[in-house]
Backbone as a printed PyTorch tensor [residue, N CA C, xyz], in Angstrom:
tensor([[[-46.7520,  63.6780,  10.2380],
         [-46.9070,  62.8660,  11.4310],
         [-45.5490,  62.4710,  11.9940]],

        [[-44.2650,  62.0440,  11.3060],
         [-43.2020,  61.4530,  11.8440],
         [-42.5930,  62.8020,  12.0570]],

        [[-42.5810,  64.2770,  11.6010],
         [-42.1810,  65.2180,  12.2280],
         [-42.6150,  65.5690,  13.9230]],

        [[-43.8710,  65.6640,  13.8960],
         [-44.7370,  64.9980,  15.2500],
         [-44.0210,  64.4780,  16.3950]],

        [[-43.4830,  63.3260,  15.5810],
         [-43.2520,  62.4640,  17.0480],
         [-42.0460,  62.1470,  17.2940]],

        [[-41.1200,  62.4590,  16.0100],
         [-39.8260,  62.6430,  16.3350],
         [-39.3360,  64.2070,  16.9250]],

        [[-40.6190,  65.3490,  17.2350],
         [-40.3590,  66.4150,  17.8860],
         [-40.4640,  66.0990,  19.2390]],

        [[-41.5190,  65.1810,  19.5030],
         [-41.5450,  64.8150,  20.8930],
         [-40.9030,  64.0450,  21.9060]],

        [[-40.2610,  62.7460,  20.7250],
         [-39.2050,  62.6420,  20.9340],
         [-37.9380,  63.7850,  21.9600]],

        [[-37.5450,  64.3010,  20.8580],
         [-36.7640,  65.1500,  21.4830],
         [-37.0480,  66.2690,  22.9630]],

        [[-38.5510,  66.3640,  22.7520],
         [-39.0810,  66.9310,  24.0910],
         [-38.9620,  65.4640,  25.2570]],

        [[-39.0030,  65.0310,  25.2740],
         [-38.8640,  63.6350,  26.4560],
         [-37.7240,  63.5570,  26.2510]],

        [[-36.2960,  63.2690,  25.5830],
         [-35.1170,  63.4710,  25.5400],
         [-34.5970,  64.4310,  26.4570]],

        [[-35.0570,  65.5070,  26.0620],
         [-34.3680,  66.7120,  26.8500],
         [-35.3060,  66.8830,  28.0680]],

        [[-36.1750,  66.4530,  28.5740],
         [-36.5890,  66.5470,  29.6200],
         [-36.2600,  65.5270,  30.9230]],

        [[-35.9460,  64.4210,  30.5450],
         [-34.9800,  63.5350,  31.2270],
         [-33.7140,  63.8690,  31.3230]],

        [[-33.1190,  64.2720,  30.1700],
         [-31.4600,  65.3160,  30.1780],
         [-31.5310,  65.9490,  31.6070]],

        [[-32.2830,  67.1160,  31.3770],
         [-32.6420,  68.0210,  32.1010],
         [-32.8440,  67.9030,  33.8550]],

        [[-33.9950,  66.7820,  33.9380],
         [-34.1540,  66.5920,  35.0590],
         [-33.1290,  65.9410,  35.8470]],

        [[-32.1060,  64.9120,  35.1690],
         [-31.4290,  64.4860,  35.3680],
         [-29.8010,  65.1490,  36.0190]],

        [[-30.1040,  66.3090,  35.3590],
         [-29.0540,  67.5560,  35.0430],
         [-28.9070,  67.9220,  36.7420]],

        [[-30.5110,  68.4180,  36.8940],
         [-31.3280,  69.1450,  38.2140],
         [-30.5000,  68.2150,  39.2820]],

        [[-31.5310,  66.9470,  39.2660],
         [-31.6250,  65.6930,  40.5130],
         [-29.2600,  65.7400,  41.0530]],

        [[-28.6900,  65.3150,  39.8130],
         [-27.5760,  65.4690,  39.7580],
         [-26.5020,  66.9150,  40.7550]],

        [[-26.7720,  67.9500,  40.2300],
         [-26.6410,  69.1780,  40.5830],
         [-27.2270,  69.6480,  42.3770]],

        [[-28.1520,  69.2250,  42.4160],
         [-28.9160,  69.1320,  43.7970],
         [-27.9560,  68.5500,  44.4760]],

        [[-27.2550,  67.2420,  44.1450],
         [-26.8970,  66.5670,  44.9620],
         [-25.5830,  66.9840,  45.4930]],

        [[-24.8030,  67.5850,  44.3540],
         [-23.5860,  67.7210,  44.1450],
         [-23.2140,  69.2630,  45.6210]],

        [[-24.5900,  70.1630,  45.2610],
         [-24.6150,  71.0090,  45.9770],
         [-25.2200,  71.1650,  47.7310]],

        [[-26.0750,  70.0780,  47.5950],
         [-26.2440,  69.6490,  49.0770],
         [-25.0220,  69.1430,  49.8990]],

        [[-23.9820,  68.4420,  49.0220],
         [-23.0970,  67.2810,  49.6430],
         [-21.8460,  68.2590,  50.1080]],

        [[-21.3550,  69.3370,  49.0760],
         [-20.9710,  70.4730,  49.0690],
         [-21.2900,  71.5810,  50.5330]],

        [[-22.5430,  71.4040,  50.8370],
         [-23.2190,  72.5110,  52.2410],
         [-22.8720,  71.1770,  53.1690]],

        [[-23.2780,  70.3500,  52.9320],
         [-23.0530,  69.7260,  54.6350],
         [-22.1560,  68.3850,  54.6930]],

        [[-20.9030,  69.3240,  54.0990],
         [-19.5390,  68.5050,  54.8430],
         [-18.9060,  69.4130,  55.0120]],

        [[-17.6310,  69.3760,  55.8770],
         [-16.5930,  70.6330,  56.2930],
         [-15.7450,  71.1140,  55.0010]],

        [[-15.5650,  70.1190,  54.0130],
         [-14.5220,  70.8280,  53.4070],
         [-15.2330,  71.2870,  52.1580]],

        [[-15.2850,  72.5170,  51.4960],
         [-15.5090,  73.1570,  50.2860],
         [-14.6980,  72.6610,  49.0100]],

        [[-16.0330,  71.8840,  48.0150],
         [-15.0100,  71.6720,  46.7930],
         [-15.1040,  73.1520,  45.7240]],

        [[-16.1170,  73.6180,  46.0840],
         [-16.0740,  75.2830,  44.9600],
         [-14.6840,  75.7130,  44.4820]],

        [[-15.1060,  75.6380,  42.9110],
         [-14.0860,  75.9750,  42.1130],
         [-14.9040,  76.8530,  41.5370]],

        [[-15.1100,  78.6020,  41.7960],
         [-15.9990,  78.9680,  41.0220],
         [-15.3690,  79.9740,  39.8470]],

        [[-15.8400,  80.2350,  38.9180],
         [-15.2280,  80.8220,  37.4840],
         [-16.7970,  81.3440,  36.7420]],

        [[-16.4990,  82.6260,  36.0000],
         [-17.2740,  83.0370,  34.7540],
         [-16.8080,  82.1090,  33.5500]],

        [[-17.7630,  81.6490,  32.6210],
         [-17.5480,  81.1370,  31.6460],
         [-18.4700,  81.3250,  30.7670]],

        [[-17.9810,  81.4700,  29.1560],
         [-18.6850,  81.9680,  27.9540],
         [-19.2600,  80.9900,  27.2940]],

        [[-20.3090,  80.4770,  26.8140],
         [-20.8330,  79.5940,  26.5720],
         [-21.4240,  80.3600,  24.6880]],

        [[-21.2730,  79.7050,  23.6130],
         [-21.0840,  80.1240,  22.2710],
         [-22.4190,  79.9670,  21.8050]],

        [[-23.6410,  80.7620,  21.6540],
         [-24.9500,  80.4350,  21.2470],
         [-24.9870,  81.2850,  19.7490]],

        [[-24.6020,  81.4490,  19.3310],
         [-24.6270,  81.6030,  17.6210],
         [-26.0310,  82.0700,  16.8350]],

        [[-26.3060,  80.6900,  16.6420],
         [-27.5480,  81.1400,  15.8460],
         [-28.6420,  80.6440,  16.7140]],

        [[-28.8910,  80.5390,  18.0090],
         [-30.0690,  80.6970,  18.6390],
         [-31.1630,  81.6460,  18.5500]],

        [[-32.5160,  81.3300,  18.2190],
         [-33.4040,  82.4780,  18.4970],
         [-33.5260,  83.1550,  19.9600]],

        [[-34.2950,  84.0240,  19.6010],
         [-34.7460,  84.7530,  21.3950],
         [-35.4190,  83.5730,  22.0140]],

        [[-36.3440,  83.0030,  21.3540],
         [-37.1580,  81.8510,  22.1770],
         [-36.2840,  80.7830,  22.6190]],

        [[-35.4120,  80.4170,  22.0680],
         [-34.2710,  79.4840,  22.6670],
         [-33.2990,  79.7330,  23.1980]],

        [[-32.5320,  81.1830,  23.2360],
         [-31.7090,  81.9630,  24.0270],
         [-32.1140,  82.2040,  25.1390]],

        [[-33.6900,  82.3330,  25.5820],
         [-34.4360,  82.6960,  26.4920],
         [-34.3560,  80.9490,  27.3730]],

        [[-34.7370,  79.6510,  26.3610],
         [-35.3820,  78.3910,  27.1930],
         [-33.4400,  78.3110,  27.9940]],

        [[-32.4080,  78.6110,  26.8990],
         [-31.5420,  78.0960,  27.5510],
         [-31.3880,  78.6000,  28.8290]],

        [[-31.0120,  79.7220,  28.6900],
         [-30.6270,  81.1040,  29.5830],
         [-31.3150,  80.6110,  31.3200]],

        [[-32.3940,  80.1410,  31.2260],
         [-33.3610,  80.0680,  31.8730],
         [-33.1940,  78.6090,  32.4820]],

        [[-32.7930,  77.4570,  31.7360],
         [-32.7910,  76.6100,  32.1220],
         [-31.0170,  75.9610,  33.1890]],

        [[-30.3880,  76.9700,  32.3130],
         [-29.2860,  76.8070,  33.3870],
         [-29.3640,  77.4630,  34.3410]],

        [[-30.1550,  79.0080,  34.6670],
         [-30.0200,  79.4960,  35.9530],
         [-30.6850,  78.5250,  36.7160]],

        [[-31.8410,  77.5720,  35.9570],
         [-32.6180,  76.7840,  37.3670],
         [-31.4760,  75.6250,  37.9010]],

        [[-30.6810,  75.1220,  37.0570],
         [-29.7480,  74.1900,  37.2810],
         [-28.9390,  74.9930,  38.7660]],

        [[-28.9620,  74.0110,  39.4760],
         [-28.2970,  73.9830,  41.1680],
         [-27.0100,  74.5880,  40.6840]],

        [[-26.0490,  75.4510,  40.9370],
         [-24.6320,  75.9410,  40.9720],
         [-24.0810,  76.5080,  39.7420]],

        [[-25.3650,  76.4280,  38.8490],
         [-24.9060,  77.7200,  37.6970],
         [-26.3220,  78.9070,  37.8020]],

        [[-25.6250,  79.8070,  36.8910],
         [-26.2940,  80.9050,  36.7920],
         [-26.3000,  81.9320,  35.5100]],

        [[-27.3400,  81.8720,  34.5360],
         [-26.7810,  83.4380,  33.5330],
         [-26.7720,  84.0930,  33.8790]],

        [[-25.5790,  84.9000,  33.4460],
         [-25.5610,  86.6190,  33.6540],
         [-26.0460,  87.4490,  33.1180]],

        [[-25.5330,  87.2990,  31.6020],
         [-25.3880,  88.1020,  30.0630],
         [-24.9030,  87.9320,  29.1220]],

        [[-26.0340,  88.1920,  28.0100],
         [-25.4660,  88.2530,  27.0010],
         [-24.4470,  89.4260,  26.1670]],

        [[-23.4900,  88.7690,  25.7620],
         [-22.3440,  89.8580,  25.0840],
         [-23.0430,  90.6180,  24.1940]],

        [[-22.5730,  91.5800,  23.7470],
         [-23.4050,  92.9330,  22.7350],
         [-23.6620,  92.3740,  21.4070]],

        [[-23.0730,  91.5600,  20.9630],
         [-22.5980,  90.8320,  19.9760],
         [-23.2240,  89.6710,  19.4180]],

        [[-24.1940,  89.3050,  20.5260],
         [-25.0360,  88.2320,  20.4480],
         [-24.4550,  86.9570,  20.1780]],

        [[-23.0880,  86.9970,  20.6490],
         [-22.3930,  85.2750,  20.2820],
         [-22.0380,  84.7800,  21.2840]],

        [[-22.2070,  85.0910,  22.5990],
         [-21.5240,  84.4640,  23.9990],
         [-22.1940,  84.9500,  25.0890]],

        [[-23.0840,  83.3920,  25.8060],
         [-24.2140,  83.7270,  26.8300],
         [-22.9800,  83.2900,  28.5900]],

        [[-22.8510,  84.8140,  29.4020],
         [-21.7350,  84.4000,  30.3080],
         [-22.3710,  84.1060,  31.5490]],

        [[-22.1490,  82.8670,  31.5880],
         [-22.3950,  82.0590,  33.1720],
         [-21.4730,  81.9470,  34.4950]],

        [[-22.0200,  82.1730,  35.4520],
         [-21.2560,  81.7060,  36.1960],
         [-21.5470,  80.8770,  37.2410]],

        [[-20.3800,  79.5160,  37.2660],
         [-20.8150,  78.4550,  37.5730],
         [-19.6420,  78.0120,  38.8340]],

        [[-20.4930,  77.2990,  39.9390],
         [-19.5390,  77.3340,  40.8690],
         [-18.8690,  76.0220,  41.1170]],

        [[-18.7010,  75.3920,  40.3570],
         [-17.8900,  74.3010,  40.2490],
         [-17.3710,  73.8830,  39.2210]],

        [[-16.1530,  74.7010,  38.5120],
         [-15.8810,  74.7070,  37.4240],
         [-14.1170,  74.4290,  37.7330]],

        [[-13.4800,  73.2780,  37.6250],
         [-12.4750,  73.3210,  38.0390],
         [-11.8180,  73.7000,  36.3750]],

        [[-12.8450,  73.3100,  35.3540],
         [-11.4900,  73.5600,  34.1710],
         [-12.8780,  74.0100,  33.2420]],

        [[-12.8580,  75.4490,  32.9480],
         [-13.6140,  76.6310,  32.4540],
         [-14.1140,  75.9150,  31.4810]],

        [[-13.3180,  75.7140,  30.3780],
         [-13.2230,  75.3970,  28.8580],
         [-13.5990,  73.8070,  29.3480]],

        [[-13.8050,  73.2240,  29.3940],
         [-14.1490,  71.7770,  29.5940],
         [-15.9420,  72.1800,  29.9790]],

        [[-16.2430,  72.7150,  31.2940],
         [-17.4990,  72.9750,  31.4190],
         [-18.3400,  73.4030,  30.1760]],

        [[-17.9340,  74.5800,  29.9620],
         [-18.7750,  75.5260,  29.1150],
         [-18.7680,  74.5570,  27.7150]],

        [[-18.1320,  73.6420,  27.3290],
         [-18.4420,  72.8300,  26.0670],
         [-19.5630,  71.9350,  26.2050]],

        [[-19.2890,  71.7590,  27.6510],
         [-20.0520,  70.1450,  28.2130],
         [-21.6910,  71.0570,  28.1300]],

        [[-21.9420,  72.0580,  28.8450],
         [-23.1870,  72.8520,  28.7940],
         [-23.5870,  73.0710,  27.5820]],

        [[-22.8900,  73.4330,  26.1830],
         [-23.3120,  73.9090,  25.2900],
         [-23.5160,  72.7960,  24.5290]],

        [[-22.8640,  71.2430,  24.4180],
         [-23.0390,  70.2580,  23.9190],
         [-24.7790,  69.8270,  24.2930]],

        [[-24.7260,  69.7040,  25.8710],
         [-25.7590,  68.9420,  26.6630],
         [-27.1660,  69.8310,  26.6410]],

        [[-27.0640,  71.1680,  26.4120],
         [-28.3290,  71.7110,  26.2080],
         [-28.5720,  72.5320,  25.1330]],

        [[-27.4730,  73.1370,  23.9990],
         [-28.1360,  74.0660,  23.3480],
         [-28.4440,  73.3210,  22.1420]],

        [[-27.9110,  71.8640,  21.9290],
         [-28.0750,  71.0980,  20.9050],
         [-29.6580,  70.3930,  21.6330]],

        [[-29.8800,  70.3440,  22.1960],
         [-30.7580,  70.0250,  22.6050],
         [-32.1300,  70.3740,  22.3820]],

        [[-31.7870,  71.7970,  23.1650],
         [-32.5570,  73.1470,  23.0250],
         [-33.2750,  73.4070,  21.5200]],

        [[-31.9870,  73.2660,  20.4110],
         [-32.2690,  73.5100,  19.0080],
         [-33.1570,  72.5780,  18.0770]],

        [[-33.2380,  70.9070,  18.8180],
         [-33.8030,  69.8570,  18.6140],
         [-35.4670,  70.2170,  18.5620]],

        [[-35.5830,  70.4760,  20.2150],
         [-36.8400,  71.1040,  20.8660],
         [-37.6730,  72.5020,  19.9990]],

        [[-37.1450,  72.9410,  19.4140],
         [-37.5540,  74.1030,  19.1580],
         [-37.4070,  74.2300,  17.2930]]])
């Protein structure tokens, strides 16, 4: 039972994360289209998924393309680095930690 509800837990965790992620991102990218000046800093970046399954390689993969101003590309042959590209990335290595902190630990919670 406390496996239960400390799983669900983590499903309402990451679904507020998440939406929050969205609502955030929306905004960032609306505010971005309708003013004159362009903040786009855009860059590929490698994001480190290790020991993810397919079912969670898949929720991530999936959940950042829905995120406003990122996108997956591909996975490396190698199965250790999922490459995004994200259009507001002024410092590569700072993003891609912040993504892999904020959802694949997440992700791994959930699943």
């Amino acid at each position: 039972m406390r496996a239960i509800i400390l799983r669900l837990f983590h499903i309402i965790e990451f679904s507020f994360a998440y939406i929050w992620e969205v609502f955030r991102s929306n905004i960032e990218v609306a505010f971005d289209v309708m003013t004159p000046r362009h903040r786009m800093k855009p860059a590929m970046i490698e994001i480190e998924i290790g020991d993810l399954s397919d079912r969670e390689l898949l929720a991530l993969s999936n959940l950042i393309t829905m995120t406003p101003g990122t996108l997956s590309i591909d996975v490396t042959e190698n199965r250790e680095k999922l490459l995004i590209h994200a259009m507001y990335a002024e410092d590569p290595e700072a993003l891609s930690k912040e993504i892999s902190e904020k959802f694949r630990r997440k992700i791994a919670n959930v699943f």
